[in-house]
C-alpha positions in Angstrom: 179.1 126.2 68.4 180.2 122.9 70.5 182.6 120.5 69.3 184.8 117.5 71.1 187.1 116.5 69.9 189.0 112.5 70.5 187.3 113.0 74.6 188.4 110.4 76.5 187.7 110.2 80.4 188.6 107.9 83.2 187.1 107.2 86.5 190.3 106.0 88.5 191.6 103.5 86.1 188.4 102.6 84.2 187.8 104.2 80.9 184.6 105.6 80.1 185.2 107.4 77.2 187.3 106.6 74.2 188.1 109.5 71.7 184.6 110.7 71.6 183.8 113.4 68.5 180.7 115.4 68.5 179.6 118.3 66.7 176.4 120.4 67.7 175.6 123.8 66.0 173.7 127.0 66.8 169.7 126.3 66.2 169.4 123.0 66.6 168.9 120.7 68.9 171.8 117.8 68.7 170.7 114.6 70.8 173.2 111.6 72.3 171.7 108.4 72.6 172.4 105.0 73.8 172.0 102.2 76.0 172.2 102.8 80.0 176.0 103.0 80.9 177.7 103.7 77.7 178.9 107.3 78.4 176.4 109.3 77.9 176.0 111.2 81.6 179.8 110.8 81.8 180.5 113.3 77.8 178.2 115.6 79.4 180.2 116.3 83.2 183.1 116.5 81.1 181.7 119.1 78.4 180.4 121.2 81.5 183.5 121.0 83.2 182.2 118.3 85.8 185.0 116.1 85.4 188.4 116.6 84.0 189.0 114.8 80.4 191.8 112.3 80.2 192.2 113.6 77.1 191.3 115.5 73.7 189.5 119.2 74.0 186.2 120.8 74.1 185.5 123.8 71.7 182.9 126.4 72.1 182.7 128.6 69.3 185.9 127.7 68.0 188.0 128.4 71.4 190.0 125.3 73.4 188.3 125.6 77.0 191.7 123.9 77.9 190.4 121.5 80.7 188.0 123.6 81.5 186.7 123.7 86.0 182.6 124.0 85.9 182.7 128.0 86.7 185.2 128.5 83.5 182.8 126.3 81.5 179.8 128.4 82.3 181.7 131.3 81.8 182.6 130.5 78.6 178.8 130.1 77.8 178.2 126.4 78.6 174.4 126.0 80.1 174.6 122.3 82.3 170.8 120.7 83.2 172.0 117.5 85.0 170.5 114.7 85.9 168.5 114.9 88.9 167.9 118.6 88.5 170.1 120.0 91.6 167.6 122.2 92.3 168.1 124.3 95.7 165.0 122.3 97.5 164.7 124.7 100.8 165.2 128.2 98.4 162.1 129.4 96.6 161.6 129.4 92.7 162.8 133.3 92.3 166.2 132.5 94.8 166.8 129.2 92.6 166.6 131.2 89.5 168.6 133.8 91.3 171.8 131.5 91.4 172.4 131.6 88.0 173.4 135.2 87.7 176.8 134.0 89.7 178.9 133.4 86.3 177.1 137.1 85.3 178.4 140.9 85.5 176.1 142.6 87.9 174.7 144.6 84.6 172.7 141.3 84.0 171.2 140.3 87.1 167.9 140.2 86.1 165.3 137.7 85.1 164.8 137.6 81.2 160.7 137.7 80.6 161.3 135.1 78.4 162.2 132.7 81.0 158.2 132.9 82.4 157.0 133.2 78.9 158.5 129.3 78.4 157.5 128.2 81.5 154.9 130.5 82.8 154.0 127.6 85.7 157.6 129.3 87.6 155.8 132.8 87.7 152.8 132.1 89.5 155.4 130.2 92.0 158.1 132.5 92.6 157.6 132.4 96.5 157.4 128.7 96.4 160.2 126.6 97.9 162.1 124.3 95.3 161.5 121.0 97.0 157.7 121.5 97.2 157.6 121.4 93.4 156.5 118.5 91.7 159.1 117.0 89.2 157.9 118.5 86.1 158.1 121.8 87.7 161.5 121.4 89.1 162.8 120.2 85.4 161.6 123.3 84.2 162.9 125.2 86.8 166.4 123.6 86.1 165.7 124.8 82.8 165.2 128.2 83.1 167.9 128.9 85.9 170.4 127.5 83.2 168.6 130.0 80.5 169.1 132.8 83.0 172.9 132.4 82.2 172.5 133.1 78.7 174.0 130.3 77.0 176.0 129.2 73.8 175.5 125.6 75.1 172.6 124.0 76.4 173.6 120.7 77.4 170.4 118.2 79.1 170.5 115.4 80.6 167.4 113.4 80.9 165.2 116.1 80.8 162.0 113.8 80.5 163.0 111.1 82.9 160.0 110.9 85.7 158.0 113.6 84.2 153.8 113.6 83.5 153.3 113.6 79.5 151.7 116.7 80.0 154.9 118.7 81.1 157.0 116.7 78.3 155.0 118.1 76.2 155.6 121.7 77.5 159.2 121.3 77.8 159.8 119.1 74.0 157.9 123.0 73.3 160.1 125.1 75.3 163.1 123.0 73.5 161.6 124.2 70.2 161.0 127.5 70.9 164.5 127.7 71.8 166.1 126.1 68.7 164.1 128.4 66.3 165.7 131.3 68.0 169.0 130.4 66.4 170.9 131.7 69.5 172.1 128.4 70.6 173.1 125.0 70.1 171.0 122.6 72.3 172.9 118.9 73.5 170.4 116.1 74.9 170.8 113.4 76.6 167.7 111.4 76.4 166.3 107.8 76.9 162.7 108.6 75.4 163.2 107.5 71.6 160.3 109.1 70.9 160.6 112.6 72.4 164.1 112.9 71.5 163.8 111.6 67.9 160.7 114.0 67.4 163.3 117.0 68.4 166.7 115.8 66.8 167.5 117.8 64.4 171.6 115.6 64.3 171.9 112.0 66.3 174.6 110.5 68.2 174.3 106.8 69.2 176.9 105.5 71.9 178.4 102.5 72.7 180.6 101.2 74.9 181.9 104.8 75.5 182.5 105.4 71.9 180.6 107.1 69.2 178.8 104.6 66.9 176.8 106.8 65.3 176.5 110.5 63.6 173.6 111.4 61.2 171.4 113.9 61.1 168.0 113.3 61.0 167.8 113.2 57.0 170.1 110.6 57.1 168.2 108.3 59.5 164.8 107.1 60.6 163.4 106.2 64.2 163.7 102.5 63.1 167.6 102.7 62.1 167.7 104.8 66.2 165.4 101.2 67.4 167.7 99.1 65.7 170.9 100.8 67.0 169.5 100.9 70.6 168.5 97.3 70.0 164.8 97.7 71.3 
């Protein structure tokens, strides 16, 4: 469903990323890895459209997004959970969940039940405002406002970072709920080894803005991904 191919970025006249080649396919759940700094925040703005590449292309089901801006991205059925959530804090849950029908024809403006069935926590808070939501809420409620746009692409970037176990738990659940539906391919980036290795169904371990690793999770074990992270 995804594939880069040779990305390469810049930020001014740094390089971040040099000829970068991932593949991630429909039900399962594809995870990027590495060290703090090595690309890996930087593949996924350019995926979602976030920044412009410097070079290579980004296919989604086969089609060339062709530099692809953010709102062509989603369009073209790439979901975005960045970092830090970007959650509307002074909206409620409902008017949150609301802005992902923008990249939708009016015919699906509505809020799939599925989305409270994977995170039932957003229901009971619909009237709640965004910024009185603890963390783990508001991660699921970045979640589920990308789900609202019906994705080919899920792409996640941290998704466990400052979270209670508990609501790990829930989401590492949601995640697998999702995969088994075969509908889309998930992308995560993820510093928790072992949540991410527990869910990786196909690795990629950075460095130094380059791919230094592709497996799937046959191939590999959580001490080769220990090793390669040098932990």
């Amino acid at each position: 469903m995804l594939e880069t191919r040779d990305l390469s970025l810049k930020y001014g006249q740094s390089q971040i990323l040099y000829d970068v080649s991932i593949t991630a396919f429909v039900g399962e759940i594809t995870t990027v890895m590495g060290n703090n700094g090595v690309g890996k925040t930087s593949l996924l703005k350019a995926i979602a459209g976030r920044h412009p590449m410097s070079g290579g292309a980004v296919l989604v089901d086969g089609q060339d997004l062709k530099r692809a801006t953010a709102f062509s991205a989603a369009r073209a059925g790439i979901a975005y959970v960045p970092q830090g959530r970007e959650i509307f804090p002074m909206m409620s849950v409902l008017e949150n969940l609301e802005t992902g029908f923008a990249c939708l024809p009016k015919s699906e403006h509505h809020i799939p039940d599925e989305v409270y069935q994977l995170f039932p926590v957003l229901k009971d808070m619909q009237g709640r405002r965004g910024g009185d939501l603890s963390g783990g809420q508001q991660q699921q409620l970045a979640i589920a406002r990308a789900l609202i746009t019906r994705p080919k692409v899920l792409l996640l970037d941290e998704p466990t970072e400052g979270i209670q176990p508990n609501v790990i738990q829930q989401i590492g659940d949601a995640l697998e709920t999702l995969r088994g539906q075969g509908k889309m391919a998930i992308v995560m980036v993820e510093q928790n080894a072992d949540f991410a290795f527990r869910l990786a169904d196909r690795i990629f371990v950075m460095e130094r803005g380059r791919v230094k690793r592709g497996v799937t999770k046959a191939e590999y074990s959580k001490e080769d991904l220990l090793e390669d992270l040098s932990l």
